[in-house]
C-alpha positions in Angstrom: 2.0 -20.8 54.4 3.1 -24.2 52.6 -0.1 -24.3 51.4 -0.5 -20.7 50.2 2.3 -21.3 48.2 1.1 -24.4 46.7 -1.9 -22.8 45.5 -0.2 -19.8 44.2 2.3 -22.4 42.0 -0.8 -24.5 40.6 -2.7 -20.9 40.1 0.5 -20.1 38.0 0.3 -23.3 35.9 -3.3 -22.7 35.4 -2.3 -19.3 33.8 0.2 -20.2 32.2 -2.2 -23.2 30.0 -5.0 -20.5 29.4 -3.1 -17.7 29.1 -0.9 -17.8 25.0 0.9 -14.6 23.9 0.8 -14.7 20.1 4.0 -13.9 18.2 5.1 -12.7 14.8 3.9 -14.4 11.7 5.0 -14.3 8.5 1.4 -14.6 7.2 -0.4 -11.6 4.8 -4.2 -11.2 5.7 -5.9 -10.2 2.7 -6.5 -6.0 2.1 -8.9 -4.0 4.0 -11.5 -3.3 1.7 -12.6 0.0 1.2 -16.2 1.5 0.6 -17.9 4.8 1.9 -21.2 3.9 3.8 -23.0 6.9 5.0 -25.9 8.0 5.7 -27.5 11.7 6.0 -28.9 12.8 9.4 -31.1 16.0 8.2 -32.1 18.1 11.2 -34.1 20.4 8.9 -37.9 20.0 10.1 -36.7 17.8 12.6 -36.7 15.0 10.0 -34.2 12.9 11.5 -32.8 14.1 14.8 -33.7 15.8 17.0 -37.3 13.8 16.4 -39.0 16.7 18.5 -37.3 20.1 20.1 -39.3 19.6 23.0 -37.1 16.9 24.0 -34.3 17.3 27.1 -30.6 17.2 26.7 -30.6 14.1 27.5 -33.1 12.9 25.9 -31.8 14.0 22.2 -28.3 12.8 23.2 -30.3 9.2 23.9 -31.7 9.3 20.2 -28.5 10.3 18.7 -26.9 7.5 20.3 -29.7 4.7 19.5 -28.8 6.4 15.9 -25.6 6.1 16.3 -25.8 2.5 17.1 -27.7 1.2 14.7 -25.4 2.7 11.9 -22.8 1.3 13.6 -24.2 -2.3 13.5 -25.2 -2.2 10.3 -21.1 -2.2 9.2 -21.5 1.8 7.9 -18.6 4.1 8.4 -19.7 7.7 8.3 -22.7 10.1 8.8 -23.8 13.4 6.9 -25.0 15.8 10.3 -26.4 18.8 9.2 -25.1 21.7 11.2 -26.5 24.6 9.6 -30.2 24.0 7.9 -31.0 27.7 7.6 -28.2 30.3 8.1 -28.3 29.0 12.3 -26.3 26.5 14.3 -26.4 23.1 15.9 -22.9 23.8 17.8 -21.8 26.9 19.6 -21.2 29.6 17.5 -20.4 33.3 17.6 -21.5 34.1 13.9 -25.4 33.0 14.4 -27.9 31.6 16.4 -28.5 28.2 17.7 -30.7 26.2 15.5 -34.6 26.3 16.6 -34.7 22.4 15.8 -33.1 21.8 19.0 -35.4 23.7 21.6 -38.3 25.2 19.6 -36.7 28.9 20.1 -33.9 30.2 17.4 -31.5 31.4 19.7 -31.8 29.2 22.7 -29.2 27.1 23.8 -30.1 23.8 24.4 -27.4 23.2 27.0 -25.0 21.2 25.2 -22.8 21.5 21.9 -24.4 19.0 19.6 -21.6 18.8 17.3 -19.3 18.3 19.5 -21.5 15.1 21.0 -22.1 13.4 17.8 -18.3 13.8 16.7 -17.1 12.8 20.3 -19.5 9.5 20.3 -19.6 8.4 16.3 -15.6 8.4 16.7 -15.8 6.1 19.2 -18.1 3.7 17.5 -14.9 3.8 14.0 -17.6 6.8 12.1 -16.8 9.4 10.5 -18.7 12.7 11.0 -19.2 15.2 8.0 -21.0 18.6 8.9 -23.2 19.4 6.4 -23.6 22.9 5.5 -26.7 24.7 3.6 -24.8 27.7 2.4 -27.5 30.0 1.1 -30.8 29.1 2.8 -32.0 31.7 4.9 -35.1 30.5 6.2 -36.8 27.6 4.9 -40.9 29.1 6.2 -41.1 32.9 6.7 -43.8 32.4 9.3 -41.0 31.4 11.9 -40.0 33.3 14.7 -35.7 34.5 14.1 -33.3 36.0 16.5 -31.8 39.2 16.5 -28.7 37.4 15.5 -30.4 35.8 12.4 -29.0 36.9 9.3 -32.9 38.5 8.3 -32.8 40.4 11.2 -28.7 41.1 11.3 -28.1 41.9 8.1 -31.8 41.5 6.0 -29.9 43.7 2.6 -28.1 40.5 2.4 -31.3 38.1 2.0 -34.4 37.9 -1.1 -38.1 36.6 -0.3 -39.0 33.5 -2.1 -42.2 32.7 -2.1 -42.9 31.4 1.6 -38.8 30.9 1.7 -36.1 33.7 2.3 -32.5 33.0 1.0 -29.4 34.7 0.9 -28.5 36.3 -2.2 -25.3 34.2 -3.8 -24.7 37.0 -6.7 -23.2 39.3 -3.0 -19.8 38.5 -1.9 -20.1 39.2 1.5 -22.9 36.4 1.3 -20.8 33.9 -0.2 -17.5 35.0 2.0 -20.1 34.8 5.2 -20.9 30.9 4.5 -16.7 30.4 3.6 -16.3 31.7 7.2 -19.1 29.8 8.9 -17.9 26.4 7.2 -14.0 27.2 7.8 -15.2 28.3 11.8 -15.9 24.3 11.9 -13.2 23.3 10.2 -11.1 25.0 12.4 -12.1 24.2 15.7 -14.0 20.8 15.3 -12.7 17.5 14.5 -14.9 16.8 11.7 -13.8 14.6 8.9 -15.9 16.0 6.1 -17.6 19.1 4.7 -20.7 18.2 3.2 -23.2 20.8 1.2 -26.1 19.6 -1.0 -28.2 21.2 -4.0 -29.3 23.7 -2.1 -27.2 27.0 -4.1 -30.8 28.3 -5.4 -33.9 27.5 -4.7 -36.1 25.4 -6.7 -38.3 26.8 -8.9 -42.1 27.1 -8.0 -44.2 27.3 -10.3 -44.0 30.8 -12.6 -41.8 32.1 -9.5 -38.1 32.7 -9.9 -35.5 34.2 -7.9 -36.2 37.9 -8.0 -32.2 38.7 -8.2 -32.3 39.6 -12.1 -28.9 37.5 -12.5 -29.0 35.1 -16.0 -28.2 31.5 -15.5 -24.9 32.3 -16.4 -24.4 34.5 -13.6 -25.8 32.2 -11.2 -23.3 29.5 -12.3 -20.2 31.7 -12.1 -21.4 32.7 -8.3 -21.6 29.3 -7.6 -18.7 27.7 -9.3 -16.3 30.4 -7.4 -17.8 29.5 -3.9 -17.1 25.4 -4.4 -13.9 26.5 -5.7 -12.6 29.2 -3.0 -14.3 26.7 -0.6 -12.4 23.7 -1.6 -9.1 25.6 -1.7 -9.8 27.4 1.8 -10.4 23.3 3.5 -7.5 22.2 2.0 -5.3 24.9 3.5 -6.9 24.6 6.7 -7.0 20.7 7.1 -5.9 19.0 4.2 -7.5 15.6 5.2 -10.8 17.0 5.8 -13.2 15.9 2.5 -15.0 18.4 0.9 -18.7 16.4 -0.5 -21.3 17.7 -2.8 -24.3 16.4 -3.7 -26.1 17.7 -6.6 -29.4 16.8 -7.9 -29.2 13.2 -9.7 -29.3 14.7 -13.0 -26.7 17.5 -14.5 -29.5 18.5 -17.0 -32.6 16.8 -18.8 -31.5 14.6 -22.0 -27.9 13.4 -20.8 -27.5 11.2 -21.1 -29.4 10.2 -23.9 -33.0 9.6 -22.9 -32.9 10.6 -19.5 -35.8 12.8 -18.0 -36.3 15.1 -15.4 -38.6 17.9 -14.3 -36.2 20.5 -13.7 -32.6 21.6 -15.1 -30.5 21.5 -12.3 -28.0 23.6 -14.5 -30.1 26.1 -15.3 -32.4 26.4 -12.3 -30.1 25.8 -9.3 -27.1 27.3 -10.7 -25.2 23.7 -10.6 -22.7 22.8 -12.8 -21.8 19.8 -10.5 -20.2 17.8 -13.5 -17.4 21.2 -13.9 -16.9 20.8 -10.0 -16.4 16.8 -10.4 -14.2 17.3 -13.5 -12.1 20.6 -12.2 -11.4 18.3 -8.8 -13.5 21.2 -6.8 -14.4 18.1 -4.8 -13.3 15.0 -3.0 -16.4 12.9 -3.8 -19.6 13.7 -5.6 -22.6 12.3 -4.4 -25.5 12.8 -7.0 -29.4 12.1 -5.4 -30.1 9.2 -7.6 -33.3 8.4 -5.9 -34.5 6.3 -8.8 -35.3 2.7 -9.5 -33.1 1.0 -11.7 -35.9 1.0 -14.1 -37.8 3.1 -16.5 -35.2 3.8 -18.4 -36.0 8.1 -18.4 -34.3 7.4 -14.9 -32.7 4.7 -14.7 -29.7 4.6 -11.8 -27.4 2.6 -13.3 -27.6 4.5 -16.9 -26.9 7.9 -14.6 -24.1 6.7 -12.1 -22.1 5.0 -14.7 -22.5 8.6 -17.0 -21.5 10.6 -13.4 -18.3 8.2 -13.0 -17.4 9.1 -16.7 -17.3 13.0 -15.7 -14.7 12.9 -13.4 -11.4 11.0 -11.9 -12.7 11.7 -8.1 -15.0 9.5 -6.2 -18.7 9.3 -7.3 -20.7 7.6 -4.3 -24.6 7.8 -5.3 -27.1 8.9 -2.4 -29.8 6.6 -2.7 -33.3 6.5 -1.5 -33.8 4.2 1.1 -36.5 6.2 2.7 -38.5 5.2 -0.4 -38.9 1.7 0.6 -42.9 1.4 0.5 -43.4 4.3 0.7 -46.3 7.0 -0.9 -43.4 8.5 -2.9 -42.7 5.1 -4.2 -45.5 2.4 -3.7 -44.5 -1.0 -3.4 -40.7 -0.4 -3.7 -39.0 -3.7 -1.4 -35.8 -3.5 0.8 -34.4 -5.3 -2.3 -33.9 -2.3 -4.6 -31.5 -0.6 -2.2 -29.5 -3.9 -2.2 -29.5 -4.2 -5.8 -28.5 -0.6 -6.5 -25.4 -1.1 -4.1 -24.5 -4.1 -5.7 -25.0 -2.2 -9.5 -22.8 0.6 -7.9 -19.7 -2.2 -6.9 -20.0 -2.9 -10.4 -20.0 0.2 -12.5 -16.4 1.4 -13.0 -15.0 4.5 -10.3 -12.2 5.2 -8.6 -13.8 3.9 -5.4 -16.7 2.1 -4.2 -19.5 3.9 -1.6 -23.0 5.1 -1.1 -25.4 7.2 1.1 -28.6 6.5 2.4 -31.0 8.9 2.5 -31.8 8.9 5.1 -30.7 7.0 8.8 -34.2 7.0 9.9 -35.5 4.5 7.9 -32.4 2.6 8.8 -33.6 3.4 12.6 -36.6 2.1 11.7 -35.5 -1.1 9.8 -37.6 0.5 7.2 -38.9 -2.7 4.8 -36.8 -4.8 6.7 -33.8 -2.9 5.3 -31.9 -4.1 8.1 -31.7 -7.5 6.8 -31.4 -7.1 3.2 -28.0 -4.6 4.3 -26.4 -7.3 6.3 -26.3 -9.7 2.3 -24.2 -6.6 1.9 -22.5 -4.8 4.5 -20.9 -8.2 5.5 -17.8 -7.0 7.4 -16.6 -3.3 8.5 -14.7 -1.8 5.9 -12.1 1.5 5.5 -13.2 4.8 4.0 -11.8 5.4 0.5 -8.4 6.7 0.7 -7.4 9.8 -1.2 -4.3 9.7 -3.0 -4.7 12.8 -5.1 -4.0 14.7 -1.3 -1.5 12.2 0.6 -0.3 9.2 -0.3 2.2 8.8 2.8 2.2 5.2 3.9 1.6 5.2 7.8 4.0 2.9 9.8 2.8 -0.7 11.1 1.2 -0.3 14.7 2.7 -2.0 17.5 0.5 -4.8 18.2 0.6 -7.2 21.4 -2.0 -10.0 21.6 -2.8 -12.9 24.4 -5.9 -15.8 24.1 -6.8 -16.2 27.5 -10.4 -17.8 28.6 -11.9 -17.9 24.8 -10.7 -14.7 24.0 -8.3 -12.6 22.5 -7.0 -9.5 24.4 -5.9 -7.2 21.9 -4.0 -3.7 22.2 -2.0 -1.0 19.9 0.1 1.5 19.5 0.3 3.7 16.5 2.0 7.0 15.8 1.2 10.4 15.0 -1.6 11.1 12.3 -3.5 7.6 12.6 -6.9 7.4 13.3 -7.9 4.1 13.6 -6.9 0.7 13.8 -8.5 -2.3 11.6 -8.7 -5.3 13.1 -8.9 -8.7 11.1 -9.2 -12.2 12.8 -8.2 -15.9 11.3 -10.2 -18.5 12.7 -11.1 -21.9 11.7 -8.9 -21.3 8.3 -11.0 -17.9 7.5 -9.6 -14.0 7.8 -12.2 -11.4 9.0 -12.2 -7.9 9.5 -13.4 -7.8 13.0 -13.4 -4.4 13.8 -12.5 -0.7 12.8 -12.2 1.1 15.8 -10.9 4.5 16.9 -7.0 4.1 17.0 -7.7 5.9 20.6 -9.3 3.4 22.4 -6.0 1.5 22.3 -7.3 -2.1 22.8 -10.1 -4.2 22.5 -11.4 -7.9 24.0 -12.0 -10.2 20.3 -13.0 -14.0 19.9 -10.5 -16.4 19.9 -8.3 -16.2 16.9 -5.5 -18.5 15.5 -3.7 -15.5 14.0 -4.6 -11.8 14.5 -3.5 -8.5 12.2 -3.6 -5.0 12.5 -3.4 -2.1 10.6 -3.1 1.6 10.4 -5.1 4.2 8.9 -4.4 7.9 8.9 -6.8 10.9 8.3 -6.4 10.6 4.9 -7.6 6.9 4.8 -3.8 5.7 3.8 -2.8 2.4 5.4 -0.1 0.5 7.1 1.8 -2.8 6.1 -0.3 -5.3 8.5 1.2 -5.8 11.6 0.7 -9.9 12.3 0.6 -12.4 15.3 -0.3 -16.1 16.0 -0.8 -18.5 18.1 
């Protein structure tokens, strides 16, 4: 017994020499940086995910995750999930049928609520998920097999033949309050932090065909402009901290700015006046396609993205092409052009600082060696833009608690109401890093060793908290 008790006092030392609670500080780490890092997950054609619909449950839950994964190590912060490619669904819905990317049958279930998974496991890796919407596509091949719930078989006086396409007709009301009511269904009963849609409002022209509605260009326009509008509005009322994204076509219309190029006018043919949406605030951030290489000129991306941040006070984060990297769209472009066109977008004046990658498979595949050439750029996790024309309530400081113990620090939180996640940045050896952004769920988390350790707040709305700080 005497020697139980010796053990159990020498144990106690042992704990007490390993084992150092860190205490308040009067130190200031420096500010989480901010920056939107995205990427777009197109389900359409089964381009990104799922990469077959002949695969199980399981094994399209494994992919996402592997996807999920490698946006996650790569510093990113968000994903762009399309949800609805063509007037179906990639969650449950009782307004129309489940996608036919998932199983190979519109209609069919494919046993799980895909939405639901990819929101449920991004969150947990600190990402935000933005369902993105095509709000008038039909059917992108008429040769495909619909269900009786499909909107060509439902309600086929709302819809127009295009060529080999079928769309639903934007110059109807009841089409453009049927996408409103898809889009706020989501809203309501997902936690999604975005609403994404892209330049899908028309289709593109092909050829000498146009879109048999005999609407002018004008008309077109006013459809669409009402829909962003009466969309942004209804999102806002709903859940003000969810962000309402477009992206548009690269360029607003051929010759501006000066000398710029383009093979279509995405004004006049597609109905998109994305630069009145940008200036009117119809939008939290813009995201224009500037697929381009910095250089001829007649495209140049830093000649359009600094014209697009002149347009508008709200965020302009440029989608950029990093599927292009050698590739027969764009022989011989190197990993190096993506890196370069971030750092050109860091430079050129905006109200924040962000971009998306179109898209996360050539990030899955390290596409170029893209993987490398993003970590001389994505050097530590950073926040998602705040946006203070919504809610600029500071949050309060979390309660923090921290012990090093056996070369680590064990590190956990509590944070009130509205907070979703908790940055974590480490001093050691004389050097602050942000360690980690994580869900503000999970509560605590086992860090390296760290001389001093703060933490701080972020609410839906991408506000943050004074740091709370402890040290050794």
């Amino acid at each position: 017994m005497k020697r139980l008790g010796i053990f159990l006092a020498l144990w106690s030392l042992a704990t007490a020499a390993f084992s150092q609670p860190m205490a308040p500080s009067g130190e200031r780490p420096p500010v989480i940086a901010q920056e939107f890092r995205a990427a777009w997950i197109a389900t359409i054609y089964n381009i990104d995910w799922p990469s077959s619909s002949r695969l199980s449950a399981s094994a399209q839950q494994n992919e996402m995750r592997r996807i999920l994964d490698t946006v996650a190590s790569l510093k990113m912060n968000a994903v762009i999930f399309q949800v609805r490619p063509q007037c179906d669904a990639l969650y449950q819905s009782s307004i129309e049928p489940w996608s036919s990317v998932l199983t190979g049958s519109m209609g069919r279930s494919p046993g799980y609520d895909p939405l639901a998974f990819v929101i449920r496991e991004a969150h947990a890796r600190g990402i935000e998920v933005h369902a993105w919407f095509n709000p008038f596509r039909a059917l992108s091949n008429n040769s495909q097999a619909v269900s009786n719930k499909h909107i060509t078989r439902s309600a086929p006086g709302l819809t127009k033949r295009f060529g080999t396409m079928t769309w639903a007709d934007p110059a109807l009301p009841e089409v453009r309050e049927r996408a409103t009511r898809v889009i706020l269904d989501v809203v309501r009963r997902y936690d999604i932090d975005g609403v994404h849609l892209d330049d899908y409002f028309y289709p593109y022209p092909s050829g000498d065909l146009r879109f048999p509605d005999g609407k002018s260009p004008a008309q077109r326009r006013s459809y669409v402009d009402g829909f962003v509008k009466n969309l942004y509005g209804s999102v806002k009322r709903q859940k003000p901290w969810v962000r309402v994204g477009i992206s548009p076509f690269g360029i607003w219309r051929p010759g501006v700015p000066s000398g710029i190029e383009a093979g279509i006018d995405s004004y006049e043919q597609l109905a998109g006046d994305s630069r009145k949406w940008l200036k009117n605030g119809w939008v939290d951030y813009l995201a224009p396609q500037l697929y381009w290489r910095e250089s001829p000129r007649k495209q140049s991306f830093s000649l359009l993205l600094n014209w697009w941040r002149q347009q508008g006070s709200r965020p302009v984060w440029p989608g950029i092409a990093t599927s292009r990297i050698q590739s027969s769209e764009d022989p011989g472009r190197p990993a190096s052009e993506i890196t370069r066109q971030i750092q050109t977008s860091r430079k050129i004046g905006g109200a924040s600082n962000g971009q998306l990658h179109w898209s996360v498979k050539s990030l899955v595949r390290n596409q170029g060696g893209i993987a490398k050439q993003l970590g001389s750029v994505y050097t530590q996790p950073v926040a998602v833009p705040a946006m203070p024309w919504i809610n600029r309530k500071t949050p309060a400081a979390p309660g923090l608690s921290a012990t090093v113990r056996d070369g680590k620090t064990d590190v956990s939180w509590q944070v009130g109401g509205g907070v979703s996640r908790v940055a974590i940045q480490l001093k050691i050896d004389g050097k602050w890093r942000t360690q980690r952004i994580a869900p503000a769920s999970a509560k605590s988390l086992k860090l390296p060793a760290a001389d001093v350790i703060a933490a701080t707040a972020i609410d839906r709305f991408g506000n943050m908290s004074p740091p709370k700080v402890l040290a050794r």
